[in-house]
TILO-121410 format. One line per field, with one value per residue: z negated, x, y of N, C-alpha, C in turn; residue in one letter. Coordinates in Angstrom, 2 decimals, padded with zeros to 5 digits. Atoms other than C-alpha are relative to their C-alpha. Example, Ala and Ser with C-alpha at 12.3 -4.5 7.8 and 13.67 -1.06 7.14 Angstrom:
// TILO-121410
nZ: 000.00  000.06 .
nX: 000.89  -000.82 .
nY: -001.19  -001.19 .
caZ: -007.80  -007.14 .
caX: 012.30  013.67 .
caY: -004.50  -001.06 .
cZ: 000.00  -000.73 .
cX: 000.90  -000.77 .
cY: 001.20  001.09 .
residu: A  S .
// end
This chain:
// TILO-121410
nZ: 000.00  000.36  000.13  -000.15  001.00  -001.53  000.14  000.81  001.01  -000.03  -000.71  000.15  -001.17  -000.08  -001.12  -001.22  -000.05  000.97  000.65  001.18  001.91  000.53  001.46  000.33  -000.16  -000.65  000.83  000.78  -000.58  -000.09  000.76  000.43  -000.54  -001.08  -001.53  -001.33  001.04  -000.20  -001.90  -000.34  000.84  -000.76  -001.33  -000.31  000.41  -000.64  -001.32  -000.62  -000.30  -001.25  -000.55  000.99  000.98  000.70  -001.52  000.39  000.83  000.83  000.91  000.94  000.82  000.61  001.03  000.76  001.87  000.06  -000.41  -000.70  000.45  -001.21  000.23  -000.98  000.20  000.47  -000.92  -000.68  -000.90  000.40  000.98  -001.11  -000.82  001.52  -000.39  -001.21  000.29  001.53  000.38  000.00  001.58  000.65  001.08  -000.28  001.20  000.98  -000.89  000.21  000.74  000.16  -000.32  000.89  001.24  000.56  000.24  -001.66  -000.09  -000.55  -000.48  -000.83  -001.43  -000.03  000.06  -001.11  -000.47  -000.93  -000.53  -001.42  -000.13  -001.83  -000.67  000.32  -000.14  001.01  000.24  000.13  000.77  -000.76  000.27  -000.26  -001.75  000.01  000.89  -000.61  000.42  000.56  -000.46  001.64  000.68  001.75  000.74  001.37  000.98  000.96  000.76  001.19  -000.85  -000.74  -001.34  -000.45  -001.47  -000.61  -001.39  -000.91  000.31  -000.62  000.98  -001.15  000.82  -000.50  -000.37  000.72  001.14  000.68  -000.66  000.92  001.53  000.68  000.89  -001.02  -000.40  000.68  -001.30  -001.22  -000.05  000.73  -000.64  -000.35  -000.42  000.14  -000.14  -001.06  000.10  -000.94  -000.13  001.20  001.04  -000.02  001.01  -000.52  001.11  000.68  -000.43  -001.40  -000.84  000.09  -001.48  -000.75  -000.88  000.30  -001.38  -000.77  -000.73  000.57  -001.07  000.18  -001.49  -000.70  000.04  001.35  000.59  000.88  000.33  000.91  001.66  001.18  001.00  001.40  000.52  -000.31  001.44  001.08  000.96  -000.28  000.40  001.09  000.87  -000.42  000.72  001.44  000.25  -000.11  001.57  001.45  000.90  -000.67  000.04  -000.96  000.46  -001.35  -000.86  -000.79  -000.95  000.26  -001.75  000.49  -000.83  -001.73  -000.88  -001.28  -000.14  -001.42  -000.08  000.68  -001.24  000.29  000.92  000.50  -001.06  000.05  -000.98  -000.43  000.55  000.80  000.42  000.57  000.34  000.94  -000.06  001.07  000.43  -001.46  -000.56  000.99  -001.41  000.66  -001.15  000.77  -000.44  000.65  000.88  -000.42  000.91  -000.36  -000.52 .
nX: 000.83  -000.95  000.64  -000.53  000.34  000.40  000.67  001.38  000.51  -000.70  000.74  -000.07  -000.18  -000.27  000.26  000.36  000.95  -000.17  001.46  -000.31  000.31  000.00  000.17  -001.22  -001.37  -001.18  -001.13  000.63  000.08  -001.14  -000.82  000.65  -000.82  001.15  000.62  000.44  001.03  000.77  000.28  000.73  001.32  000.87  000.81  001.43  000.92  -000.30  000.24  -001.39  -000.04  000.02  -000.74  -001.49  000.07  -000.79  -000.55  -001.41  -000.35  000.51  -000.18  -000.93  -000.38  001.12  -000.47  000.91  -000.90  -000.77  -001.28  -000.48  -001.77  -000.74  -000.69  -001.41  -000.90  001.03  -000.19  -001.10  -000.07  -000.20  -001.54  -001.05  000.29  -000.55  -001.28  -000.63  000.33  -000.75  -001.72  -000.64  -000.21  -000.26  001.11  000.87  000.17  001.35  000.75  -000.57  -000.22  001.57  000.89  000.03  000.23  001.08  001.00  000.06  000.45  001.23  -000.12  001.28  000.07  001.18  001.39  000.65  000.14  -000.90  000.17  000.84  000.21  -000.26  000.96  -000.77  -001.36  -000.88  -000.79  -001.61  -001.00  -000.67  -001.91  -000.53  -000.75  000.52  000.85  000.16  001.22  -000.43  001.13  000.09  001.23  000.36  000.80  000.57  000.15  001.23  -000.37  -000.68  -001.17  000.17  -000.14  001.10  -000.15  -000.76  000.76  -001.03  -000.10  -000.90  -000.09  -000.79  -001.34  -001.10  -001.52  -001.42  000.40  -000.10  -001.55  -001.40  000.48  001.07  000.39  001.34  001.46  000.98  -000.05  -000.12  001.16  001.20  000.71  000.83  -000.18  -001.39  000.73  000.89  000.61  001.20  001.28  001.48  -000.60  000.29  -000.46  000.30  000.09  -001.73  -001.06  -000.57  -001.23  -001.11  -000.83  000.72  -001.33  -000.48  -000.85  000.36  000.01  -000.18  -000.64  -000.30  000.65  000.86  -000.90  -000.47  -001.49  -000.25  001.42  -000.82  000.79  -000.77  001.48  -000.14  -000.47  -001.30  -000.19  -001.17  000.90  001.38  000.41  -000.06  -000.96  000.00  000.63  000.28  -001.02  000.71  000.94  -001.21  000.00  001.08  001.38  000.44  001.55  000.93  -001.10  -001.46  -000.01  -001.34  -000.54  -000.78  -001.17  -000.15  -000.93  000.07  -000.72  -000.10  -001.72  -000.41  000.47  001.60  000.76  000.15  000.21  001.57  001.29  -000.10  000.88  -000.39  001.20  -000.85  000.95  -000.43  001.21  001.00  000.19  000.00  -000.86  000.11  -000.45  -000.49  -001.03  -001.27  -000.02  -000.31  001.20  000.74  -000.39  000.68  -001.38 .
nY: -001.20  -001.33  -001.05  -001.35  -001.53  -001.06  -001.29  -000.06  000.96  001.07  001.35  001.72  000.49  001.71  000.50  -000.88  -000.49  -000.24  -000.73  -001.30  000.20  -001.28  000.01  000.35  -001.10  001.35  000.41  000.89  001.24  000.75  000.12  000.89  001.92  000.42  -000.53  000.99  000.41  -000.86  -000.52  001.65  -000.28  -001.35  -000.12  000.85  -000.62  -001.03  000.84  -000.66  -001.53  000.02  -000.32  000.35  -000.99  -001.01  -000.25  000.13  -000.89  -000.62  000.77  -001.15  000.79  000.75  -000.34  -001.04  -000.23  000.74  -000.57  000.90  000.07  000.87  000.38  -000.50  001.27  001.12  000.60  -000.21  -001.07  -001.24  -000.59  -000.33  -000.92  -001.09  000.40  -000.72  -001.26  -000.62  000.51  -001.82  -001.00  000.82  000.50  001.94  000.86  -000.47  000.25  001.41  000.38  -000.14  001.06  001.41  -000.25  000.56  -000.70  -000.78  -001.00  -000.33  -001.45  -000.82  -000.07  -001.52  000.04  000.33  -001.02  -000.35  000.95  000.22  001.49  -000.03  -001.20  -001.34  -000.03  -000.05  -001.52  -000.52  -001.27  -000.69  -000.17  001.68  -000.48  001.27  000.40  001.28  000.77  001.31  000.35  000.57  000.66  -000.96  001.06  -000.62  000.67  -000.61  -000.39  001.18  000.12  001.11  -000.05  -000.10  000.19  -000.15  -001.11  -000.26  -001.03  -000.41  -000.73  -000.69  -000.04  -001.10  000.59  -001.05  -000.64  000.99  001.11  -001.24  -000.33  000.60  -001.00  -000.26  001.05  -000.73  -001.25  000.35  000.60  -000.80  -001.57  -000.58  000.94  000.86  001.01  000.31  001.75  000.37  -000.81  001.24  000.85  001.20  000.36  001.34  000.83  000.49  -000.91  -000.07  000.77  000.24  -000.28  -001.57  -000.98  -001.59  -000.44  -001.68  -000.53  -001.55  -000.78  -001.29  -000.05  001.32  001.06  000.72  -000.49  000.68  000.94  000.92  000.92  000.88  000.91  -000.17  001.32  -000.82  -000.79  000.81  000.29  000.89  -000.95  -000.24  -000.18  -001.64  -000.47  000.47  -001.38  -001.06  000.12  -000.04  -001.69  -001.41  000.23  -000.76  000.09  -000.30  001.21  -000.48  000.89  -000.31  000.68  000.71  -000.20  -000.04  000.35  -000.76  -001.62  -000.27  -000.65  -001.79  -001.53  -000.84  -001.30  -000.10  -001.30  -000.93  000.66  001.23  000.71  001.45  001.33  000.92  000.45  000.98  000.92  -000.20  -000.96  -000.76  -001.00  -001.59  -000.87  -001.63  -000.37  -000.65  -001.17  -001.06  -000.31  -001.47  -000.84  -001.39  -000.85 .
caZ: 000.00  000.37  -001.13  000.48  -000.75  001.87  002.26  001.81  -000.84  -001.96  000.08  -000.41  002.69  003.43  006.06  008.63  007.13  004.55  001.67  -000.34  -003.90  -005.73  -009.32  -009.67  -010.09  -008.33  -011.62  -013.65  -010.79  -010.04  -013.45  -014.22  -014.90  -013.23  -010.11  -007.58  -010.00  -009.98  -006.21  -005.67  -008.12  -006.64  -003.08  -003.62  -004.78  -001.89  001.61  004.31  005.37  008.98  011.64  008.94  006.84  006.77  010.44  010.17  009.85  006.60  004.73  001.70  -000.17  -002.46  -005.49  -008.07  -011.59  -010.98  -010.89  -008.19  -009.39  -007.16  -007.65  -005.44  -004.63  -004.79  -001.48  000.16  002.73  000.56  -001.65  001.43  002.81  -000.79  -000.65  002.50  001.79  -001.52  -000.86  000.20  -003.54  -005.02  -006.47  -004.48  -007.29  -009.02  -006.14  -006.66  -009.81  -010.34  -008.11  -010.02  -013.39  -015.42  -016.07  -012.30  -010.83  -011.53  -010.68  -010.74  -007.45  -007.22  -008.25  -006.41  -005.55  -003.90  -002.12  001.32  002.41  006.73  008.69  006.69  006.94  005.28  004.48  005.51  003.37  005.46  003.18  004.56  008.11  006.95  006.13  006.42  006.11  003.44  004.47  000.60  -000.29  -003.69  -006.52  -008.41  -011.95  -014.44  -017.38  -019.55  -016.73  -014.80  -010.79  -009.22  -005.64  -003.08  -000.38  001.86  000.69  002.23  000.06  002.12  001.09  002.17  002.50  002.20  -000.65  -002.62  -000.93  -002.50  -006.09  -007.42  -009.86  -006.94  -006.66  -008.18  -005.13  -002.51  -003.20  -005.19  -003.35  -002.14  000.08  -000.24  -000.70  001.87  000.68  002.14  004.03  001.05  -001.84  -001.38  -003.50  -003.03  -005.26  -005.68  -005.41  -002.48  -000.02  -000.47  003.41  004.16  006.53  006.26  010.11  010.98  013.59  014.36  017.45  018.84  021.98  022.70  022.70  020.04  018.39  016.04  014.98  012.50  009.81  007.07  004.76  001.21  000.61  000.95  -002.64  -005.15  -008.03  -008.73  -008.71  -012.22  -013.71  -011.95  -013.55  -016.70  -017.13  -015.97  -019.18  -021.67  -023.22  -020.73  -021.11  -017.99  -018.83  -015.37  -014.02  -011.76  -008.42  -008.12  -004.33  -004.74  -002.47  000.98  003.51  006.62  006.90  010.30  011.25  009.90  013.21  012.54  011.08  010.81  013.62  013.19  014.66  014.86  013.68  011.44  011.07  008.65  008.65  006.27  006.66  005.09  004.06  007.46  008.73  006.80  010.06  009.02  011.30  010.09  009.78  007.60  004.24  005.56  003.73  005.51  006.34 .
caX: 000.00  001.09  -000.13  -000.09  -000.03  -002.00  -003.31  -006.87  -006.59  -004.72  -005.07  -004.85  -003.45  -004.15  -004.32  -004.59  -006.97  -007.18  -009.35  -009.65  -009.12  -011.00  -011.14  -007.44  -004.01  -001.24  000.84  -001.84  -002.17  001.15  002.68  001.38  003.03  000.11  000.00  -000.42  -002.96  -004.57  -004.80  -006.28  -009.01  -009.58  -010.00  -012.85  -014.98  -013.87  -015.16  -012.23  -012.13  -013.36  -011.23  -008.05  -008.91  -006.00  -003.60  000.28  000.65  -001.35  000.74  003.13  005.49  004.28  005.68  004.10  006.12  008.23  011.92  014.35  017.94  020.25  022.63  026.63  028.73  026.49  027.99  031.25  031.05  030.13  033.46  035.54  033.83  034.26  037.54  038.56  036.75  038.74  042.02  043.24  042.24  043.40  039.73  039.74  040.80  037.63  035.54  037.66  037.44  033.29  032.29  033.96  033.13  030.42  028.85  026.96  027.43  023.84  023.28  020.16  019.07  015.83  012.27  009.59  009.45  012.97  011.60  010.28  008.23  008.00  007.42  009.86  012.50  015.63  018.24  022.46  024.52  025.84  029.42  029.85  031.26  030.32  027.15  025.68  022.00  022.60  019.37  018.69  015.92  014.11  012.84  010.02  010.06  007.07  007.31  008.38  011.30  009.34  010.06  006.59  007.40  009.52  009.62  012.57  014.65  017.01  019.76  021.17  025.25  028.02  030.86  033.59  032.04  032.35  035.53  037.30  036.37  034.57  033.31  031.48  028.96  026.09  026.50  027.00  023.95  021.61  019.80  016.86  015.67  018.55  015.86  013.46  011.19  008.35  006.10  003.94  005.16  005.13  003.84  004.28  003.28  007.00  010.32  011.35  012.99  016.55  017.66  015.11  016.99  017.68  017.99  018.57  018.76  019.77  019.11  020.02  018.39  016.37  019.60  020.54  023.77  023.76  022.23  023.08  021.13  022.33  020.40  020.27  021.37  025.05  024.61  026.97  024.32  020.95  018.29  017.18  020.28  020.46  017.12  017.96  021.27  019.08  016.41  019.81  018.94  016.29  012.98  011.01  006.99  005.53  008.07  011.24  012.03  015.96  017.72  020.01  022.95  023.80  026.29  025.36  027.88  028.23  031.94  033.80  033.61  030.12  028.00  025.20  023.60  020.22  017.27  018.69  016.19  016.83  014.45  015.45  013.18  012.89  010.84  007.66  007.57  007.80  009.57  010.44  011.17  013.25  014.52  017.55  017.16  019.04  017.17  015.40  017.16  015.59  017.20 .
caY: 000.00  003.48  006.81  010.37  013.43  015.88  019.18  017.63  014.92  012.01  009.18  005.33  003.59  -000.01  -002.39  000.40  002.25  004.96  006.42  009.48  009.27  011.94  012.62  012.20  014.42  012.75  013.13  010.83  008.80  008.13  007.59  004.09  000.67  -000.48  000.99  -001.25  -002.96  -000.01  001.35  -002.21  -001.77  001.88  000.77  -002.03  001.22  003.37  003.31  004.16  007.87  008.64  009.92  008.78  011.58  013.45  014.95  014.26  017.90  017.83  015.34  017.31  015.54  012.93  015.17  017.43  018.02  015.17  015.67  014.24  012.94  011.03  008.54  008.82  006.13  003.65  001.87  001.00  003.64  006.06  006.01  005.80  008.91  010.87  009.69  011.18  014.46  014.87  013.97  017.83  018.94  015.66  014.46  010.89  009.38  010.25  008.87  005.30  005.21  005.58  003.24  000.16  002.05  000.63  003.89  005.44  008.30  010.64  014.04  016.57  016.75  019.49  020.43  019.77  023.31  023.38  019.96  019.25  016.60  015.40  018.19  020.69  022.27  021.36  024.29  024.51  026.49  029.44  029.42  025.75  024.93  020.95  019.84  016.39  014.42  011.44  009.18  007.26  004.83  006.59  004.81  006.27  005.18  005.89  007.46  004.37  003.76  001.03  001.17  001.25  002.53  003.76  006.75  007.98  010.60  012.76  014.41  017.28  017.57  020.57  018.07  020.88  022.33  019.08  018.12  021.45  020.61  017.70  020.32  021.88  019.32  021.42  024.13  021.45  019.60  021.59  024.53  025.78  023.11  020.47  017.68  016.23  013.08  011.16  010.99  008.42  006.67  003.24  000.73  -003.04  -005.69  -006.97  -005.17  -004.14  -006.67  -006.84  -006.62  -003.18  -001.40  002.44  003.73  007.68  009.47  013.41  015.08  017.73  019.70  016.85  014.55  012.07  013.03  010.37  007.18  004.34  001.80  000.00  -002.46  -002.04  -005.04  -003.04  -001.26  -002.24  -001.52  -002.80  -000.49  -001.23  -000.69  003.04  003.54  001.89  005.01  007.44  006.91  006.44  009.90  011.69  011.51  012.15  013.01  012.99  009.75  010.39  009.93  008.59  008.93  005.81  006.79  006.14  004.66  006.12  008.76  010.55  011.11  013.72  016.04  016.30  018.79  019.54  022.82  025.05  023.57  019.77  017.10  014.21  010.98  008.74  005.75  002.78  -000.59  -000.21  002.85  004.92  007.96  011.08  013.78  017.58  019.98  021.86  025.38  028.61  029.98  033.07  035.93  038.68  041.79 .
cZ: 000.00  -000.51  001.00  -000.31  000.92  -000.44  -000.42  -000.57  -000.02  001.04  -000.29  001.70  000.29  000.94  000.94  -000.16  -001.34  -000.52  -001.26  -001.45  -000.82  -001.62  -000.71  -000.20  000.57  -001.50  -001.02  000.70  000.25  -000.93  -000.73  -000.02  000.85  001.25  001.13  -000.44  000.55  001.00  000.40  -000.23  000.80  001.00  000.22  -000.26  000.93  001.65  000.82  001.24  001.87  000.72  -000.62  -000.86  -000.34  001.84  -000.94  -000.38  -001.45  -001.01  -000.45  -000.28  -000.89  -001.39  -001.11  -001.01  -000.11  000.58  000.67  -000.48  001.23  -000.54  001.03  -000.44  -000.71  001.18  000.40  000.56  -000.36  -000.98  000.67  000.14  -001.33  -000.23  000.86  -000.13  -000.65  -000.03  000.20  -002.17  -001.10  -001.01  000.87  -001.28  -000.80  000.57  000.01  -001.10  -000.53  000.99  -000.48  -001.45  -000.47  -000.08  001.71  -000.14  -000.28  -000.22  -000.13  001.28  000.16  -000.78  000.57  000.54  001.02  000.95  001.12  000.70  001.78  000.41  -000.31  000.49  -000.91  000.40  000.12  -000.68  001.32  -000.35  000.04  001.09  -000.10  -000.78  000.66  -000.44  -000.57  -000.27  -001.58  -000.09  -001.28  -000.56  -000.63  -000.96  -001.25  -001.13  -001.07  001.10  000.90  001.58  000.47  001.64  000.73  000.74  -000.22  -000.93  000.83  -000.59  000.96  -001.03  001.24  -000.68  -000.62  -001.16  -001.19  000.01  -001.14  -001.19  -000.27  -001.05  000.61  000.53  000.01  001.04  001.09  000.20  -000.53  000.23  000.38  001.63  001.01  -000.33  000.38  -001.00  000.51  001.29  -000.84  -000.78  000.09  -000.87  -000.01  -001.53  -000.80  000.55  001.34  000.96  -000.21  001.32  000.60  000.38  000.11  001.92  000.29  001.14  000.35  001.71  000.26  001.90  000.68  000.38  -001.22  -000.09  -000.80  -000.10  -000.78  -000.73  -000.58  -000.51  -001.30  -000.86  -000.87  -001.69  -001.11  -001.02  000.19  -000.66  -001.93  -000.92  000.41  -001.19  -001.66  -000.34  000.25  -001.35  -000.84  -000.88  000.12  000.12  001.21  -000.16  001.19  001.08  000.77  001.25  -000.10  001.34  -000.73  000.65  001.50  000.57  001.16  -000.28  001.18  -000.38  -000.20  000.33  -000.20  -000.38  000.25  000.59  -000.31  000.90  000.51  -001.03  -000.28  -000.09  -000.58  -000.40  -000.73  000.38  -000.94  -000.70  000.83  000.25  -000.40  001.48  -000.70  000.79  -001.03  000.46  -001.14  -000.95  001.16  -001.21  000.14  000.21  -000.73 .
cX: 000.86  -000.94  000.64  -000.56  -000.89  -001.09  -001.55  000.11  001.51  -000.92  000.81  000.30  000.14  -000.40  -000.78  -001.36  000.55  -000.97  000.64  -000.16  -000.42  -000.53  001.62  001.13  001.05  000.70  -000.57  -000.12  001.12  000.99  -000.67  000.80  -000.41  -000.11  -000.58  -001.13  -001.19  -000.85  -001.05  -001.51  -000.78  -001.04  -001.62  -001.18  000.08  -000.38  001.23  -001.19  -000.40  001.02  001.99  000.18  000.36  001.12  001.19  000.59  -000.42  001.32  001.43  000.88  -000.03  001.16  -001.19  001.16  001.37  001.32  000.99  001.44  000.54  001.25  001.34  001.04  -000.35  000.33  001.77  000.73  000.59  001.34  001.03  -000.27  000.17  001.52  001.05  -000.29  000.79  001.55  000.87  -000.03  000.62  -000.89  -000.48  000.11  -001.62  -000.97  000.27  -000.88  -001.58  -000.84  000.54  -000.16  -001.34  -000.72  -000.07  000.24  -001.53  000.41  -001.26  -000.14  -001.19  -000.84  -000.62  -000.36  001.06  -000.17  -000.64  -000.41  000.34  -000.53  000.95  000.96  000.91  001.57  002.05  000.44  000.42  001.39  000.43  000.25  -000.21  -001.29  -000.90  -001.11  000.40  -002.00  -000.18  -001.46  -000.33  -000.51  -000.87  -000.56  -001.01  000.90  001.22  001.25  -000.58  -000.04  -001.47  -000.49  001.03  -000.12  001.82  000.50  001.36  001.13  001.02  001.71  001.11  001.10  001.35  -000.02  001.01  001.57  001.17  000.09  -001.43  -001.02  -001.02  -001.02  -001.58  -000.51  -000.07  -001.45  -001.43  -000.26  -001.49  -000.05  000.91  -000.82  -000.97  -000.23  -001.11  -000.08  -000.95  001.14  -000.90  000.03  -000.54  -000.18  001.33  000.61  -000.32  000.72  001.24  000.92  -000.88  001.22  -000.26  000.28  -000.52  000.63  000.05  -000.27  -000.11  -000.02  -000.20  001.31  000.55  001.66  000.79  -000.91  001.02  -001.10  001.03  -001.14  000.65  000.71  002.01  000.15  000.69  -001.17  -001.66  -001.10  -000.63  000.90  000.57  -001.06  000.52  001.46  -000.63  -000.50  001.03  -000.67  -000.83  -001.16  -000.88  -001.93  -000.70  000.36  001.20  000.13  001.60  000.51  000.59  000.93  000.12  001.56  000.20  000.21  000.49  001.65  000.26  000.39  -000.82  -000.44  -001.57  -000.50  -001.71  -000.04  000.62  -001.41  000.50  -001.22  000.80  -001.13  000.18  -001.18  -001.07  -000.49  -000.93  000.91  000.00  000.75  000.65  000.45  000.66  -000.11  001.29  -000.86  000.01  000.76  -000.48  000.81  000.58 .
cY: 001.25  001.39  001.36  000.77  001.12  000.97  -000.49  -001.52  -000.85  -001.16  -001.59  -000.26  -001.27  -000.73  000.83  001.17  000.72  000.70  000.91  -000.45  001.46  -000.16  -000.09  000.92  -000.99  000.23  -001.04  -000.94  -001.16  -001.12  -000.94  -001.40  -000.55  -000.23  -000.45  -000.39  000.98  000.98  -001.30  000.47  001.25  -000.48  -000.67  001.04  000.89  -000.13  001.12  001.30  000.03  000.99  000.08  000.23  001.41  -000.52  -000.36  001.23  000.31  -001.00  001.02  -001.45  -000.24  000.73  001.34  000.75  -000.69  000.48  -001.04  000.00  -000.74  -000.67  000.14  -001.19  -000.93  -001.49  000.22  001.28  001.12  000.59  000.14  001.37  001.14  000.04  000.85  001.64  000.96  000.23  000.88  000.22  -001.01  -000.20  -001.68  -000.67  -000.45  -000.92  -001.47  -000.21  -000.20  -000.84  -001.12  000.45  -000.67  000.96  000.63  001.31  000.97  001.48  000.35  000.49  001.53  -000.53  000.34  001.21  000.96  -001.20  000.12  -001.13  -000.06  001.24  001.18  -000.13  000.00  001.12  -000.81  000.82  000.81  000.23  -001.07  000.05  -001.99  -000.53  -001.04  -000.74  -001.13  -000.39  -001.01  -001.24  000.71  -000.82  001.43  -000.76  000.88  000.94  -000.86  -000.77  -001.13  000.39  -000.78  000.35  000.56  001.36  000.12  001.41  000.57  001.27  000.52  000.29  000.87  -000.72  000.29  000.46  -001.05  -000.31  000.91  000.04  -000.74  001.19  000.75  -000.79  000.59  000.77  -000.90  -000.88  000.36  001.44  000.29  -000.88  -001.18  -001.23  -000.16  -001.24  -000.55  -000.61  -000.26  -000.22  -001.31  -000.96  -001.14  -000.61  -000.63  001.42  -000.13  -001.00  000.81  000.54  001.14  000.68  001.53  000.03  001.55  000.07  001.40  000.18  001.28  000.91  -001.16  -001.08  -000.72  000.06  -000.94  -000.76  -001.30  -000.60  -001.11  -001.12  000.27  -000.77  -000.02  000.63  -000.39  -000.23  -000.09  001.32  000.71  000.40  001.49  000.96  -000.11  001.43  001.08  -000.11  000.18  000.95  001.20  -000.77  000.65  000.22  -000.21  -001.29  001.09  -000.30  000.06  -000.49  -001.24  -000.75  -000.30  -000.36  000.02  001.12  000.28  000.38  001.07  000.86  000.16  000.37  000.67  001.51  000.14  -000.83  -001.94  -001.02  -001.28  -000.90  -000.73  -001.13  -001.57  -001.11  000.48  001.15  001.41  000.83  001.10  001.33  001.83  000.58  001.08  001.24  000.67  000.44  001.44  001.07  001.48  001.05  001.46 .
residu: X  X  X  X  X  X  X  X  X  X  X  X  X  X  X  X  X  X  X  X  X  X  X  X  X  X  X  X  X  X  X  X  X  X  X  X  X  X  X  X  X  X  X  X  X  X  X  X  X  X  X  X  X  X  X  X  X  X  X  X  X  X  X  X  X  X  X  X  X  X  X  X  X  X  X  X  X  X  X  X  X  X  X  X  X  X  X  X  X  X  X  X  X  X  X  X  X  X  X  X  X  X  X  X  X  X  X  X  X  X  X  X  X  X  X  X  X  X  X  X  X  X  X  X  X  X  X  X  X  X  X  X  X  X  X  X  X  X  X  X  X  X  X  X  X  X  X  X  X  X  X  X  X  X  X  X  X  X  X  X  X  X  X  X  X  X  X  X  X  X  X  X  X  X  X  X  X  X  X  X  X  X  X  X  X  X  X  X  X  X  X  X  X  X  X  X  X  X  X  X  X  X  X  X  X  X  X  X  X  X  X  X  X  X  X  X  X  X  X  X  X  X  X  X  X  X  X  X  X  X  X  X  X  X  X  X  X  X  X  X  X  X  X  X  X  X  X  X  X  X  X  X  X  X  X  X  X  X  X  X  X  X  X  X  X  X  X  X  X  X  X  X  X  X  X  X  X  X  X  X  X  X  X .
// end
């Protein structure tokens, strides 16, 4: 099953069909051990929505209150490619040494008010000259830390920033929209398959620039045990959603141009779409 979030309603989505849920807040709805359980139960009382319900431009991203973290160097790839970034300011080490550490990398990523679901636009730094779409699977975990569903996330990252000073992490990844998620939150009766494949795509004047998938399968750590360090000490009231890294990294000529478009799409879930603009600063 999947939920979306959209200009007119929540919607339930199931075997090809979907229905409005009304009476609900997505942050009461969402934040349920239950869930699946509970969508179930909904639909037998719900008759499916005519004409779908809801256009592709209406759908937001499936966020409210909820806050997005992200996990780093969570994959092979990705500690090579931190690695290489760092190794001018002398912070690879760092990048070694945290992906065979017992404790993960996590990071604050945004709130859902610097967030953008399909359809937006996601933001370049203008004091960057590298900046690069990292395509993520997301967990969202309830309140009481239980993993309940999934959705695409896309955690935008200024490369150089990072590269010049682990320390600059904060600036290279956390801005004013620097996270894309969506288009639904997905939410299966079991985990997730194991081998779901991650595949993006960037192009750029109607030509593909880039393209790559992975499978998950690739992740050194297990998603519960991301969540379970997240909770240690933070209490989230509303649930969490947590990227949980990436290994599709475009080569390190690339970057990252106004108006290019990213898709990053995941089995089961679907396709989260962004085109890359500049914040508006006005004049």
């Amino acid at each position: 099953m999947k939920l979306y979030k959209t200009l007119k309603g929540i919607f339930i989505s199931k075997d090809g069909r979907n229905y409005l849920v009304e009476n609900h807040r997505w942050d009461n709805l969402i934040n349920r051990d239950d869930l699946f359980d509970y969508l179930e139960s909904l639909v037998l009382f719900l008759k499916p929505a005519q004409n779908d319900g809801f256009a592709a431009s209406d759908i937001m991203a499936p966020v409210e209150q909820q806050e997005i973290w992200a996990a780093g160097v969570t994959y092979m790839r990705s500690r090579e490619a931190r690695m290489e970034e760092a190794k001018d300011s002398g912070g690879a080490d760092f990048y070694a040494k945290v992906y065979d550490a017992e404790r993960p990398e996590l990071f604050f990523k945004s709130t859902a008010d610097r967030c953008v679901g399909t359809g937006g636009k996601v933001h370049i730094r203008r004091d960057t000259t590298w900046n690069v779409p990292e395509p993520e699977l997301t967990l969202f975990a309830t309140s009481s830390g239980k993993i309940v569903g999934y959705t695409i996330g896309n955690d935008m990252s200024s490369r150089d920033i990072e590269g010049e000073n682990p320390l600059y992490l904060p600036q290279a990844k956390c801005y004013d929209n620097s996270a894309a998620i969506g288009p639904c939150l997905y939410v299966p009766e079991q985990p997730i398959d194991p081998d779901t494949k991650i595949l993006m795509n960037i192009q750029r004047d109607g030509l593909e620039v880039f393209e790559g998938e992975i499978s998950i399968n690739q992740m050194k750590r297990s998603h519960t045990e991301l969540i379970g360090y997240l909770f240690r000490e933070t209490s989230f009231l509303h649930g969490v959603y947590l990227m949980t890294g990436t290994c599709l990294v475009p080569p390190n000529e690339f970057t990252l141009m106004e108006h290019d478009v990213v898709n990053i799409s995941i089995d089961e879930v679907g396709t989260l779409t962004n085109t890359v603009s500049f914040k508006n600063i006005g004049l």
